[in-house]
C-alpha positions as CSV (number, residue, x, y, z in Angstrom):
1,X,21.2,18.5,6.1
2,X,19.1,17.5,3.2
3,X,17.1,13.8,2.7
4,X,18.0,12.1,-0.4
5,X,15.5,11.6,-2.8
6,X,12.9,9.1,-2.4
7,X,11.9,7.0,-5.3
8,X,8.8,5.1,-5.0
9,X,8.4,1.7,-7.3
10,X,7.8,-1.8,-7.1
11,X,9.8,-3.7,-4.8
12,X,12.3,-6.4,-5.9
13,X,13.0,-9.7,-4.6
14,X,15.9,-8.6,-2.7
15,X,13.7,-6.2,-0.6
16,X,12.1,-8.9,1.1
17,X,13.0,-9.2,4.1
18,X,14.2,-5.7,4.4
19,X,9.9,-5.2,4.8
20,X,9.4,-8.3,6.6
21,X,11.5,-6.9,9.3
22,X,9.9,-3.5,9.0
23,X,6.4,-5.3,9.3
24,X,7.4,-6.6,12.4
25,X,9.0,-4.1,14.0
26,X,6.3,-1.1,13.1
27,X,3.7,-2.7,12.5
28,X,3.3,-5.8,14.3
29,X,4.9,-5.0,17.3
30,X,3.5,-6.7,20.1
31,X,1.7,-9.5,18.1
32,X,3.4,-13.0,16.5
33,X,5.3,-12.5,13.2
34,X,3.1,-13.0,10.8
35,X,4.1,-11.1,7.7
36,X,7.7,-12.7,7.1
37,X,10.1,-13.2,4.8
38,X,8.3,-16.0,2.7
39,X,4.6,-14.4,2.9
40,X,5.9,-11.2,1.7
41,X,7.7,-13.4,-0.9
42,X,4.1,-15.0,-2.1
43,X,3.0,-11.1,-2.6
44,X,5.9,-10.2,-4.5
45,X,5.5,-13.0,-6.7
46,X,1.4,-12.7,-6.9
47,X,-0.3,-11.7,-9.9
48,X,-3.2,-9.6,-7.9
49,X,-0.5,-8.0,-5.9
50,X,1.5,-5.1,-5.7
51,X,4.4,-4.5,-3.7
52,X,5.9,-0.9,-3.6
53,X,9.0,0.5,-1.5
54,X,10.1,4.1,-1.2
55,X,13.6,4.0,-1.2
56,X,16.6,6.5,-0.6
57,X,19.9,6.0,-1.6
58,X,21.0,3.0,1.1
59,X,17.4,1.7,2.5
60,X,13.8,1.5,2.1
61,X,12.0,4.0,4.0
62,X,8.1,2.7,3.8
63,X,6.4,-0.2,1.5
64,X,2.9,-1.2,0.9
65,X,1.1,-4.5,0.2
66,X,-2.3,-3.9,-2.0
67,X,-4.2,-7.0,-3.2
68,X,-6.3,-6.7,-6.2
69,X,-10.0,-8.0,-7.0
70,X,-12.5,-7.9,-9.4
71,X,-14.3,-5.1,-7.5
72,X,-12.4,-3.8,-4.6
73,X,-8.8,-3.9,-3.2
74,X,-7.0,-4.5,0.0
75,X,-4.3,-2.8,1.3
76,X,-2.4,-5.7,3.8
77,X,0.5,-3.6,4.9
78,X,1.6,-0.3,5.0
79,X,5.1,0.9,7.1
80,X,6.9,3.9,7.2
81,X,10.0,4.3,9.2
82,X,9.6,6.8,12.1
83,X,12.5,9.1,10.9
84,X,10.2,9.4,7.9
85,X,7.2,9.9,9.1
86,X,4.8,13.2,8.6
87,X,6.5,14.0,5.1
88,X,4.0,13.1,3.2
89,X,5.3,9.2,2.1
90,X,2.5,7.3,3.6
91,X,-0.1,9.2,1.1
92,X,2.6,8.9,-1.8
93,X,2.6,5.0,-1.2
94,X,-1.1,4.8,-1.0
95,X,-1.8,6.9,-4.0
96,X,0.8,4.9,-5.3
97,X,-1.0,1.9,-5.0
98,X,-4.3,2.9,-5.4
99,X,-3.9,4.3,-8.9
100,X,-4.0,0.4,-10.9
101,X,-7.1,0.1,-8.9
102,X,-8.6,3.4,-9.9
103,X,-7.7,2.5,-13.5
104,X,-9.0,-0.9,-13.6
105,X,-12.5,0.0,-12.5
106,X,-12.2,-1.0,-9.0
107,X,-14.8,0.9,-6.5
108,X,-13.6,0.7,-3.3
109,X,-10.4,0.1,-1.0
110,X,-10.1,-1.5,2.4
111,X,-7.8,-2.0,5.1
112,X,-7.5,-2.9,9.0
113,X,-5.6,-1.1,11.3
114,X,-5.2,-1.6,14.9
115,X,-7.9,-0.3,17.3
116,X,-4.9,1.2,19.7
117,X,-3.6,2.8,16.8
118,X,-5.3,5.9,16.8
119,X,-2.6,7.5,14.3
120,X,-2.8,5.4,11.7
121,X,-6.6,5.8,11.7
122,X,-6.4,9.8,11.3
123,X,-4.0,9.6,8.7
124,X,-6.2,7.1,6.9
125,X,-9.1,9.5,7.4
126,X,-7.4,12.2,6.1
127,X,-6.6,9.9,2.9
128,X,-11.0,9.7,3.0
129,X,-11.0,6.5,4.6
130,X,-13.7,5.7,6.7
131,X,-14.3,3.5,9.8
132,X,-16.6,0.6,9.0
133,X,-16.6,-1.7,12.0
134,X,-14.6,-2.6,14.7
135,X,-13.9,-6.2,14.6
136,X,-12.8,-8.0,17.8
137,X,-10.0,-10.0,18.2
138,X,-8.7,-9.6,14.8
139,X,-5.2,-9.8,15.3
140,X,-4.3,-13.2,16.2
141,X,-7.2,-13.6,19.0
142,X,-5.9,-10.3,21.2
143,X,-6.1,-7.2,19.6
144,X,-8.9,-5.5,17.7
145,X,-9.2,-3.8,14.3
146,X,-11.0,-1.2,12.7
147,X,-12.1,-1.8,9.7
148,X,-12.0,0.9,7.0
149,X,-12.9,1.8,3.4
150,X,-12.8,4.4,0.8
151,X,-14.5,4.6,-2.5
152,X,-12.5,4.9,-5.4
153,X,-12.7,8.2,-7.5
154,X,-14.8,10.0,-4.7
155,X,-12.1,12.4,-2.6
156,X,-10.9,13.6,-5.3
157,X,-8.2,12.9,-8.4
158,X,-5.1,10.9,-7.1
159,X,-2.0,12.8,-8.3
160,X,1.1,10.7,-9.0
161,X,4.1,11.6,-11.4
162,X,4.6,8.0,-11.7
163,X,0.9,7.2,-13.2
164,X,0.1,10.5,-15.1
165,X,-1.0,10.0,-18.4
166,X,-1.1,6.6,-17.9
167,X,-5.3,6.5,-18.2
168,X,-5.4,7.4,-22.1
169,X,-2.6,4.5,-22.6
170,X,-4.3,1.9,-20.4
171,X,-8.4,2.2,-20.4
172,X,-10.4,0.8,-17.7
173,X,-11.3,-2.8,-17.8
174,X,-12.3,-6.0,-15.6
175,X,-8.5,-7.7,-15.2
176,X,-7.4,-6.2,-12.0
177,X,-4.0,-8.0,-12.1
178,X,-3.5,-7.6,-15.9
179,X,-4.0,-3.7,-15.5
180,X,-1.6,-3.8,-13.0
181,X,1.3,-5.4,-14.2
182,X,0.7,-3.3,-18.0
183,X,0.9,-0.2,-15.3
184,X,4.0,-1.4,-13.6
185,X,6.0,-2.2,-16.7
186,X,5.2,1.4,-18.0
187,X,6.4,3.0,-15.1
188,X,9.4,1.2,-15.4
189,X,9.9,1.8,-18.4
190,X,9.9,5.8,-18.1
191,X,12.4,5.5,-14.8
C-alpha cells in the first residue's frame, strides 16, 4: 500500500487542537500539559510565529512551532506521529520553517529537547544542530534539556519546493515577522 501525499503548509485554526493533543501525547508525555489548545492558539495567531502541519488526506502527520526574532529563532515544538517517522518529515518541517528565517537575515536557530530523548537529539544533529548546554530542571522543575543551536546558512542550502525562488522576490531584511507572513502568502498563493 502506498501513503498519500503529504502537503506541508501553514496550519489553520481548525488544527489546533489536533497538535495540542499531538504535543501532549509525543512530546510531552510524562510532563503537565503545557502546550494546549489555547497556547497553540496564541502561536497560530502571533505575528513572529509560524505554525506548519504536514498533512495527508484525513490527519496531520507532524507540525512545528518556530518563533521569530530580530536575530535568531526558536523552534517550540516539533511532532511527528510514530507511523511517520524516519521518512524524512521531521527535516521537511524544519527546513520548512527555517527558510523565513534564512531569508530574513536571521543567524542562528535554537531549540530544547529532552535530555532522555537521545533520538530527537541525533536527528537534530544530523539537521547540524549542535548541543549547547544542558540545563537542569527545564521542564517544569523535573526533567532536563539540552539545549541546541545551528547557524543559519552554514550546513549547507535548505531545499524546499515550497520556498524556491522565493529569495529574488523577497530580499533579506530586519522584519522577521513581516518576511514571514509576505513568504506565507506566496506559498499560498502558488498551492
Amino acid at each position: 500500500m502506498t501513503r498519500p501525499e503529504i502537503s506541508v503548509a501553514p496550519a489553520r485554526r481548525s488544527d489546533v487542537v489536533e497538535i495540542a493533543l499531538m504535543s501532549r501525547d509525543l512530546i510531552e508525555e510524562g510532563l503537565r500539559w503545557s502546550w494546549t489548545p489555547s497556547r497553540v492558539a496564541a502561536s497560530v495567531r502571533s505575528s513572529n510565529t509560524i505554525v506548519v502541519v504536514a498533512r495527508t488526506e484525513d490527519r496531520i502527520a507532524g507540525f512545528g512551532i518556530m518563533r521569530y526574532g530580530d536575530d535568531e529563532a526558536h523552534l517550540d515544538l516539533l511532532g511527528v506521529r510514530h507511523d511517520y517517522r524516519r521518512e524524512g518529515l521531521g527535516r521537511r518541517l524544519v527546513e520548512w520553517l527555517e527558510k523565513p528565517a534564512l531569508l530574513a537575515g536571521i543567524s542562528a536557530v535554537f531549540l530544547e529537547v529532552r535530555g532522555t530523548s537521545h533520538g530527537a537529539q541525533r536527528f537534530y544533529e544530523r539537521l547540524g544542530y549542535r548541543p549547547l548546554m544542558r540545563i537542569a530542571r527545564y521542564y517544569q522543575g523535573r526533567e532536563s534539556a539540552m539545549r541546541m543551536g545551528r547557524e543559519l546558512g552554514c550546513c549547507g542550502q535548505l531545499e524546499s519546493d515550497v520556498w524556491s525562488g522565493l529569495t529574488e522576490v523577497l530580499p533579506p531584511t530586519r522584519a522577521p515577522g513581516a518576511v514571514a507572513l509576505q513568504l506565507i502568502a506566496r506559498a499560498m498563493d502558488r498551492s
